[in-house]
N, CA, C and O atoms as a GROMACS GRO file, in nm:
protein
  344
    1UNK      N    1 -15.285   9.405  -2.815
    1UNK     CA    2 -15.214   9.325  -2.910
    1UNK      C    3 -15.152   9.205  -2.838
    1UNK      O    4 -15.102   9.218  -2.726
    2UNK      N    5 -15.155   9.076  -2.911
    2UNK     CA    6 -15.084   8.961  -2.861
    2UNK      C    7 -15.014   8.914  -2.951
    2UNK      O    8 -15.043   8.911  -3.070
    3UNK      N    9 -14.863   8.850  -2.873
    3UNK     CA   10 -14.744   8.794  -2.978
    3UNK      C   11 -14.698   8.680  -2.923
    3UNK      O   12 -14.700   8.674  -2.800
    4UNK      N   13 -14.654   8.584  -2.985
    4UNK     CA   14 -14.561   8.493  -2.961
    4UNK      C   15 -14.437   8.536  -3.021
    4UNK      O   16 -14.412   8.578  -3.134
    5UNK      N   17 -14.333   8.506  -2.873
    5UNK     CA   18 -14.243   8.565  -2.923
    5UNK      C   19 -14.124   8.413  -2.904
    5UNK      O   20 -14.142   8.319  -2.825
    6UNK      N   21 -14.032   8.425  -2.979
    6UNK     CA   22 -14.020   8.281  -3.043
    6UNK      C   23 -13.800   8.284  -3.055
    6UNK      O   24 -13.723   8.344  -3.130
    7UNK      N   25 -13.789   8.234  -2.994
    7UNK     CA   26 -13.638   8.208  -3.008
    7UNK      C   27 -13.597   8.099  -3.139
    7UNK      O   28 -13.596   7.976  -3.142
    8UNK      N   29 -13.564   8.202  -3.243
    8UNK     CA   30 -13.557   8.093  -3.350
    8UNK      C   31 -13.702   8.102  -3.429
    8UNK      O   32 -13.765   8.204  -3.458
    9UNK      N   33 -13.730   7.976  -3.453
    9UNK     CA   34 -13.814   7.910  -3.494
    9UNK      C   35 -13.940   7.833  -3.379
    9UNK      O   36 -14.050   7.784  -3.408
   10UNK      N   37 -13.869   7.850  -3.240
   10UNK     CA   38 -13.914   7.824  -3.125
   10UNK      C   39 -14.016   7.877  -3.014
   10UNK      O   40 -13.955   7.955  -2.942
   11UNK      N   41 -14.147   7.865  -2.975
   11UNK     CA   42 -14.194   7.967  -2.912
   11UNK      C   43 -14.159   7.978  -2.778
   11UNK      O   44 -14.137   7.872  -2.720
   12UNK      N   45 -14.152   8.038  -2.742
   12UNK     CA   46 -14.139   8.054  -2.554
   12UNK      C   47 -14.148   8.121  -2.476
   12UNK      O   48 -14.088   8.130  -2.369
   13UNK      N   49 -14.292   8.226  -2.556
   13UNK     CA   50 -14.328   8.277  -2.455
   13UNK      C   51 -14.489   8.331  -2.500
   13UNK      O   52 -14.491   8.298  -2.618
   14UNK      N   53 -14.577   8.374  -2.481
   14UNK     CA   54 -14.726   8.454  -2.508
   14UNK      C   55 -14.718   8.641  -2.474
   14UNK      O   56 -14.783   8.662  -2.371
   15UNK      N   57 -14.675   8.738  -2.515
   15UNK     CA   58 -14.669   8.882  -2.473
   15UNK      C   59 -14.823   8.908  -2.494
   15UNK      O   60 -14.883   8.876  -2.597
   16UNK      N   61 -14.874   8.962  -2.399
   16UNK     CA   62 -15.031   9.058  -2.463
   16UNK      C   63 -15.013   9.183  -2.366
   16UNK      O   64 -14.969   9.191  -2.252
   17UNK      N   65 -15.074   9.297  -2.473
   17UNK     CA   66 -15.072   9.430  -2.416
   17UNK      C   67 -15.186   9.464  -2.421
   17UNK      O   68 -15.241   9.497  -2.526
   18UNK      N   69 -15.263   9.460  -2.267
   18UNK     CA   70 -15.367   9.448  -2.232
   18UNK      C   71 -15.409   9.610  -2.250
   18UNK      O   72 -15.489   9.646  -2.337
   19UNK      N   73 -15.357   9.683  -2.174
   19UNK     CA   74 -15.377   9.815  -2.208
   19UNK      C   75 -15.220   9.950  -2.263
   19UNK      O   76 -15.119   9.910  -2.321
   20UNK      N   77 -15.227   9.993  -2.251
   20UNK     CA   78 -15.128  10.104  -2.222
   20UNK      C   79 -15.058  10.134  -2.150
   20UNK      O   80 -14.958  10.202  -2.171
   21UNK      N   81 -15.110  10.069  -2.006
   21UNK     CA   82 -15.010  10.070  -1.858
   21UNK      C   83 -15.020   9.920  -1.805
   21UNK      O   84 -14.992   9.893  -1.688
   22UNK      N   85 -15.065   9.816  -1.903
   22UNK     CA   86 -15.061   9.668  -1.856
   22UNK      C   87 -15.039   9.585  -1.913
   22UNK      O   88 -15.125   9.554  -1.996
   23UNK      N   89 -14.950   9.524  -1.907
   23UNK     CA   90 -14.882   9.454  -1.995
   23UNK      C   91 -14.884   9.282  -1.900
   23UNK      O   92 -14.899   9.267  -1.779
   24UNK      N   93 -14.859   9.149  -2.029
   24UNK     CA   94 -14.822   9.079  -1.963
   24UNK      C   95 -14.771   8.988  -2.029
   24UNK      O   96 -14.824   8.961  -2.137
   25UNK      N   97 -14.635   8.902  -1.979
   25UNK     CA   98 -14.569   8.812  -2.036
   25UNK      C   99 -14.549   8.664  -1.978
   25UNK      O  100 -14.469   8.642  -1.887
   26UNK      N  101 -14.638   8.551  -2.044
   26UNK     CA  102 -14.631   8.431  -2.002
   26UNK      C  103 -14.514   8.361  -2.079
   26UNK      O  104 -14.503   8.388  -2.198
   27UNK      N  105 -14.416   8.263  -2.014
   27UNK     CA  106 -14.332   8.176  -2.022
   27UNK      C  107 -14.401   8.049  -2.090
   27UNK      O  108 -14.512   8.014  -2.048
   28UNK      N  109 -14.327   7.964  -2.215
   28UNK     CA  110 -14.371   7.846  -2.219
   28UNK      C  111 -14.234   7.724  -2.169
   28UNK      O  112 -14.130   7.673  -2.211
   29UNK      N  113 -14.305   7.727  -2.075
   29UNK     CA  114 -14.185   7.648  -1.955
   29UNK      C  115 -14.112   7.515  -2.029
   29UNK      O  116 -13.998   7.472  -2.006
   30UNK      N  117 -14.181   7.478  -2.095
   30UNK     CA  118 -14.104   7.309  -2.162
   30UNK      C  119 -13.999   7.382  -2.232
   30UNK      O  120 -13.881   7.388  -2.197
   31UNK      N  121 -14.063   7.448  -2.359
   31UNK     CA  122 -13.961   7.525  -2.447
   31UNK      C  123 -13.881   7.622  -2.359
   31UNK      O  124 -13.765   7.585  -2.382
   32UNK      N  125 -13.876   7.676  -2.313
   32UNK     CA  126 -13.724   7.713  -2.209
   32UNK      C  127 -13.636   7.625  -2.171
   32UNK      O  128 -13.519   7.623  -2.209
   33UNK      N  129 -13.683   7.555  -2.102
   33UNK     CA  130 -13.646   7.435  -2.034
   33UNK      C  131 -13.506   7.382  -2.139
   33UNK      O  132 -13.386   7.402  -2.120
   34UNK      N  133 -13.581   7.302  -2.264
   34UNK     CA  134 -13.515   7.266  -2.371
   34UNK      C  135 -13.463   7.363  -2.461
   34UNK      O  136 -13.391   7.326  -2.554
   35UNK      N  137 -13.495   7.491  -2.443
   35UNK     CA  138 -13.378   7.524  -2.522
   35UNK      C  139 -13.223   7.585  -2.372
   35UNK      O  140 -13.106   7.618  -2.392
   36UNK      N  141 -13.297   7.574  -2.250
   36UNK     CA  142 -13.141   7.554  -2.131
   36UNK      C  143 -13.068   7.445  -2.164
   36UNK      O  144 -12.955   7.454  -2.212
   37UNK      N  145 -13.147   7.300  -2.133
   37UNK     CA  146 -13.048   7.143  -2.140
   37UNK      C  147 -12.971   7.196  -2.277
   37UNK      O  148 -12.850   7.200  -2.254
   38UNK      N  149 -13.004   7.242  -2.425
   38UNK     CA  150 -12.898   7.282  -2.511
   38UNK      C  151 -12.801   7.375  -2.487
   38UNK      O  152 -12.724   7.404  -2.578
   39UNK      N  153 -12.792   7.430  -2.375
   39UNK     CA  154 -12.670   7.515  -2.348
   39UNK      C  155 -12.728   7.710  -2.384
   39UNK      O  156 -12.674   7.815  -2.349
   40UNK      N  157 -12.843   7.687  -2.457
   40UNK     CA  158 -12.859   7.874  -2.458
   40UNK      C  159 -12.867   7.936  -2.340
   40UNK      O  160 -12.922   7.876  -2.248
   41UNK      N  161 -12.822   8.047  -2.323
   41UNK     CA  162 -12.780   8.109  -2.287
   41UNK      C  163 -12.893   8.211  -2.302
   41UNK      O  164 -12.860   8.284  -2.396
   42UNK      N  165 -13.027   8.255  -2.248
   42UNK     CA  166 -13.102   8.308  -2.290
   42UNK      C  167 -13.134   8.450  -2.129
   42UNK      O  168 -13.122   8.421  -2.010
   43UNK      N  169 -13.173   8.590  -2.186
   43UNK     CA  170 -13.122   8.659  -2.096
   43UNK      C  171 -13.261   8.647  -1.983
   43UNK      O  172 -13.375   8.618  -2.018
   44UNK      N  173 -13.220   8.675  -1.848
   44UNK     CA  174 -13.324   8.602  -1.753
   44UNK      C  175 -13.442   8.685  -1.723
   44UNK      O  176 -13.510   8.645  -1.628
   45UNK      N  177 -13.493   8.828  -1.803
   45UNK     CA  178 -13.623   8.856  -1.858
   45UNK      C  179 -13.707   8.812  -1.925
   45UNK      O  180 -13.815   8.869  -1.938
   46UNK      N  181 -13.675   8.687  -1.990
   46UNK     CA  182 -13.730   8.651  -2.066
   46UNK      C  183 -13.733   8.472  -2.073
   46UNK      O  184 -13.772   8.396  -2.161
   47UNK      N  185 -13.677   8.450  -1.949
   47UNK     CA  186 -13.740   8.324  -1.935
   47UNK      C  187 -13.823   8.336  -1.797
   47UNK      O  188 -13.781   8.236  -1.740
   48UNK      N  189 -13.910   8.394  -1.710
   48UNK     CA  190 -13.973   8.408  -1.661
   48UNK      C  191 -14.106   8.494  -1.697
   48UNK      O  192 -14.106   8.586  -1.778
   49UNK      N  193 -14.244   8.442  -1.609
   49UNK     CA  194 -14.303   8.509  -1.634
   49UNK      C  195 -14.307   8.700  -1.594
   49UNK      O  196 -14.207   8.748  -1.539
   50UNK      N  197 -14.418   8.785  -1.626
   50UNK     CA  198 -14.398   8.903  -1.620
   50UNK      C  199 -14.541   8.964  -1.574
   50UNK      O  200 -14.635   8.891  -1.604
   51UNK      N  201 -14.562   9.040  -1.532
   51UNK     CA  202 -14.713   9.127  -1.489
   51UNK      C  203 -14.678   9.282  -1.483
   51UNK      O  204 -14.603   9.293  -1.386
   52UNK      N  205 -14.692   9.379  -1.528
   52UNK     CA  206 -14.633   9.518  -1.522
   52UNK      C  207 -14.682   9.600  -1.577
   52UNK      O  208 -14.783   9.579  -1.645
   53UNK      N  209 -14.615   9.744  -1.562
   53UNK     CA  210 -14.653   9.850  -1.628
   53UNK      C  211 -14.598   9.840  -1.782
   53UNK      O  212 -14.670   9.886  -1.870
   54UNK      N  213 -14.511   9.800  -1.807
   54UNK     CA  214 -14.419   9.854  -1.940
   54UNK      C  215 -14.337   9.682  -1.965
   54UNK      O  216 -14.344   9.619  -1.860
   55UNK      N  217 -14.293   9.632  -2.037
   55UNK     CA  218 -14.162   9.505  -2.070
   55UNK      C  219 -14.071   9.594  -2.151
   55UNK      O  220 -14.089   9.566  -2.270
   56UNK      N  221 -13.962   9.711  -2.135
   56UNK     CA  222 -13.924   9.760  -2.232
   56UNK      C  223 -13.814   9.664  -2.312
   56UNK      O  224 -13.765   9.715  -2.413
   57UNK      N  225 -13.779   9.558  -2.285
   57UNK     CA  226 -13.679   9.434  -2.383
   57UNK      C  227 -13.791   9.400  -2.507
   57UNK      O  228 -13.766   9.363  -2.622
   58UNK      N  229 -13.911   9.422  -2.450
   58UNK     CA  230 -14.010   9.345  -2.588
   58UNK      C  231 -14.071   9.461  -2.668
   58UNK      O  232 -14.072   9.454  -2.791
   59UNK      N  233 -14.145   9.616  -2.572
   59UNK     CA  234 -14.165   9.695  -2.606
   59UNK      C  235 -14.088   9.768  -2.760
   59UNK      O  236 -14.132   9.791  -2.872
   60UNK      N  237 -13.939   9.790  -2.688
   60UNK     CA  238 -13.860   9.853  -2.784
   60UNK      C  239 -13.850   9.769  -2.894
   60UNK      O  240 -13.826   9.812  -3.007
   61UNK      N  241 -13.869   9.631  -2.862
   61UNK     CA  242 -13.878   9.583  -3.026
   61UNK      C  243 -13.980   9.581  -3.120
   61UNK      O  244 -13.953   9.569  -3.239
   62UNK      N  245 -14.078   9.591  -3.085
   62UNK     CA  246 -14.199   9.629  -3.171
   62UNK      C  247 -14.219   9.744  -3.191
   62UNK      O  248 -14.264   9.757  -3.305
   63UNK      N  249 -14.204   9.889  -3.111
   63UNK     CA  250 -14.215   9.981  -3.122
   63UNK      C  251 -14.062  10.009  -3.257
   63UNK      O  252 -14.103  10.053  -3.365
   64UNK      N  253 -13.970   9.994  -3.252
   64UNK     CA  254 -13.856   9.990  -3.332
   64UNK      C  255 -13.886   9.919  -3.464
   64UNK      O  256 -13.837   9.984  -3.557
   65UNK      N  257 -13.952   9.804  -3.507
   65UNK     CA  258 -13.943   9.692  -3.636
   65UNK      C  259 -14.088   9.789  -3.675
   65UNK      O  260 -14.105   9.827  -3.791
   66UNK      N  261 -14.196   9.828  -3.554
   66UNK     CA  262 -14.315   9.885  -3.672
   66UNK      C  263 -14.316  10.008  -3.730
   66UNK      O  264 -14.417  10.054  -3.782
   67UNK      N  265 -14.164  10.095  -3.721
   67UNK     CA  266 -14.115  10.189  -3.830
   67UNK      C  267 -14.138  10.129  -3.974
   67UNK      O  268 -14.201  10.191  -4.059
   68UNK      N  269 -14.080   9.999  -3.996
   68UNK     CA  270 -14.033   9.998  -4.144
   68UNK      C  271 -14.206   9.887  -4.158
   68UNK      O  272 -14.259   9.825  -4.066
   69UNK      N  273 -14.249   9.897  -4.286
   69UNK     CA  274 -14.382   9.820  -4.342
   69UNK      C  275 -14.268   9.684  -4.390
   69UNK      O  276 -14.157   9.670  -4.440
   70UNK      N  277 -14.372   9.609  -4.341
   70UNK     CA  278 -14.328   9.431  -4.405
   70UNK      C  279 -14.204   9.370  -4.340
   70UNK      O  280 -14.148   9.267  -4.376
   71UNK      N  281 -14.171   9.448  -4.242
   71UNK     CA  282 -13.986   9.390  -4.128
   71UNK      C  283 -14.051   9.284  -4.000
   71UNK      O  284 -14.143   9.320  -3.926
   72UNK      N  285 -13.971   9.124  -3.990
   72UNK     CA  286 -14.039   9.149  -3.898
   72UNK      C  287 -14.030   9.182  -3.743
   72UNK      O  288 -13.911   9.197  -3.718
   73UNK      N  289 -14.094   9.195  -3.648
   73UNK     CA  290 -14.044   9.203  -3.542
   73UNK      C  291 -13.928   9.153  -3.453
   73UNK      O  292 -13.939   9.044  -3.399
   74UNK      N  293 -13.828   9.222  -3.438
   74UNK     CA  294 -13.686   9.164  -3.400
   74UNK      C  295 -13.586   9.269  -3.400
   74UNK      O  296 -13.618   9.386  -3.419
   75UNK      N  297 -13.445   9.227  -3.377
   75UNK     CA  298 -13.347   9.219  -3.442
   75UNK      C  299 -13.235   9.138  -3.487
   75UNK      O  300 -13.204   9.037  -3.425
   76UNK      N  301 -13.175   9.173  -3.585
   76UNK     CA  302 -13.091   9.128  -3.676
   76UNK      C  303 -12.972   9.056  -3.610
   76UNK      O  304 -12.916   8.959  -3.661
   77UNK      N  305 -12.926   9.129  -3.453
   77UNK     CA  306 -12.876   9.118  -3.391
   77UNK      C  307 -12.873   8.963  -3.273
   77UNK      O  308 -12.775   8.931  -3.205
   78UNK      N  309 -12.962   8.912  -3.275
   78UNK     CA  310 -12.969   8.808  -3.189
   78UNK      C  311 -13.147   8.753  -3.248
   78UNK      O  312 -13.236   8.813  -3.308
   79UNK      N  313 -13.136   8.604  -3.190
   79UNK     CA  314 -13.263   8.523  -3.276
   79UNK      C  315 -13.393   8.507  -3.180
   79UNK      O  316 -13.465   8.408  -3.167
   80UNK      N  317 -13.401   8.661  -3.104
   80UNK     CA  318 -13.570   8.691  -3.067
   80UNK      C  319 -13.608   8.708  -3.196
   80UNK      O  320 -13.542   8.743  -3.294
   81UNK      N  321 -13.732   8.676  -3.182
   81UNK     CA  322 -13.847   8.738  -3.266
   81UNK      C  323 -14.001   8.761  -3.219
   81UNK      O  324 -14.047   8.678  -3.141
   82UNK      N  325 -14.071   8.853  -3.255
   82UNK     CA  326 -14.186   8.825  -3.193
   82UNK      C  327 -14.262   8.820  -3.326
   82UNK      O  328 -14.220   8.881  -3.424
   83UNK      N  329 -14.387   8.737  -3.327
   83UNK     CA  330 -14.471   8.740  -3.456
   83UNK      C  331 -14.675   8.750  -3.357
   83UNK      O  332 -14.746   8.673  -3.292
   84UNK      N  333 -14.681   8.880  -3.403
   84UNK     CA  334 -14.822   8.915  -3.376
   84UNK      C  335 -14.956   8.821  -3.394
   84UNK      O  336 -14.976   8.792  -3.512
   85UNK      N  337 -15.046   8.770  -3.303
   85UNK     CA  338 -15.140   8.704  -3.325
   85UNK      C  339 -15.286   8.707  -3.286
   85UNK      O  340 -15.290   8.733  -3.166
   86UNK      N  341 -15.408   8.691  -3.334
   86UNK     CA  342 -15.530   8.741  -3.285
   86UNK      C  343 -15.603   8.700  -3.151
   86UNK      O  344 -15.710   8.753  -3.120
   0.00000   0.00000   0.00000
């Protein structure tokens, strides 16, 4: 599965879960960038890239939002989002 996962309305980053034990998370460096010069405050997993077994900050949110049908990936709590793509 692959997501853009999107601060806001914003993308800034590519997640794909290559397998079950491989995961990987690319940065879109401009959009970080600009949403730092605005002052966010964004946590520092997630403005770098990633190569690994597991991302559990991104994991637990998809595994958590694909309980409920039609929610979308996130929480309510702060303006990640991830939105799934082919």
């Amino acid at each position: 599965m692959r997501y853009v996962l999107k601060y806001g309305e914003l993308p800034i980053g590519i997640y794909n879960q290559i397998s079950n034990n491989c995961v990987e998370y690319t940065v879109d460096k401009e959009n970080i960038k600009k949403l730092q010069e605005e002052g966010v405050q964004l946590n520092p997993i997630i403005a770098k890239d990633y190569s690994g077994k597991e991302f559990p900050f991104l994991d637990n949110r998809i595994r958590n939002s694909k309980r409920f049908k039609n929610v979308e990936i996130g929480y309510h709590t702060d303006p990640i989002g991830l939105e799934e793509i082919e």
